[in-house]
N, C-alpha and C positions, 0 to 999 in steps of 0.2 A: 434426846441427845444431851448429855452433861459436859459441861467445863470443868476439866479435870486438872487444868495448868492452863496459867499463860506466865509468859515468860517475855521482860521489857529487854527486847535485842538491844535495842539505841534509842539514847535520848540524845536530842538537839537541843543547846543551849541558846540558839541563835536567836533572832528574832521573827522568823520567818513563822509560815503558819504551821507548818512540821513539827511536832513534838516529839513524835517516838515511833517506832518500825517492832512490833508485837507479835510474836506468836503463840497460839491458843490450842492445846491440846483436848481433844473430844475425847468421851467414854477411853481413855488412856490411849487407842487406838491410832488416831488420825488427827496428824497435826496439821496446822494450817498457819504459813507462813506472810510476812509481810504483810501484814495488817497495818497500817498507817495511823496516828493519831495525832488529829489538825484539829488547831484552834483558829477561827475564824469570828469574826462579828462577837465576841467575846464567849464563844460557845464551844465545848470542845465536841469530836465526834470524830467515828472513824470511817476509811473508806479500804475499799478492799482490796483482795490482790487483782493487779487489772494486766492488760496485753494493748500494744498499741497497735491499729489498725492501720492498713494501707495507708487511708484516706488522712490519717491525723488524726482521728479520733480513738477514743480509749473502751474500752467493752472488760468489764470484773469476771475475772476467769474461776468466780465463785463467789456465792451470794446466800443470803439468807432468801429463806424461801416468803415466810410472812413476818409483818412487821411486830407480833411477840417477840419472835426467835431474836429477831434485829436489836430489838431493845435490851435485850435479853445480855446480848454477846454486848452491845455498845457500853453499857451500863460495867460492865465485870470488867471488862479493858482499860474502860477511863480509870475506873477505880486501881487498879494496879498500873497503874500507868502514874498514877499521882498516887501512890503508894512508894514507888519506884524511886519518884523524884522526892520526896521527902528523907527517905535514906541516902539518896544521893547527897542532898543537903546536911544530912547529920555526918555524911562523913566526911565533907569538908569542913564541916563545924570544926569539928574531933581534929582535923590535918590541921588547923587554924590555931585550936588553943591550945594544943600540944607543944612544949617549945622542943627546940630544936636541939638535937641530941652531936657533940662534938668529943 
């Protein structure tokens, strides 16, 4: 299976461990939505799309099968994920130094 897109829905600016909500397009076919991407312990990584249970607890309503694949998707994410926020950066750069048009 190939990664054929992903595409940074939302960034967080905040401080929180939340960075960014991802979606990743397979062999063109099959997208996969709400991918999360948290920084934690100074690490970033993603978690997947989940469902919460009865009881309180949460169970990912899709997952990588082995941990290749996992490194695989986590690696391509981060990377547009901090691809994403560097453009975001440049264009407040550009909002920034531009002066103001009256």
């Amino acid at each position: 299976m190939t990664i054929t897109d992903i595409k940074v829905r939302k960034l967080f600016d905040d401080e929180g461990p939340m960075k960014a909500i991802v979606s990743v397009t397979f062999d063109g076919q099959l997208a996969l939505h709400d991918i999360k991407v948290i920084n934690a312990r100074d690490k970033f990584f993603i978690v997947m799309p989940s469902r919460k249970n009865p009881d309180g607890t949460y169970r990912d309503i899709v997952h990588p099968i082995n941990a290749a694949f996992r490194a695989e998707l986590e690696a391509s994410v981060i990377e547009a994920y901090q691809k994403a926020l560097e453009e975001a950066d440049e264009l407040i750069g550009d909002e920034e130094a531009e002066p103001a048009a009256f």
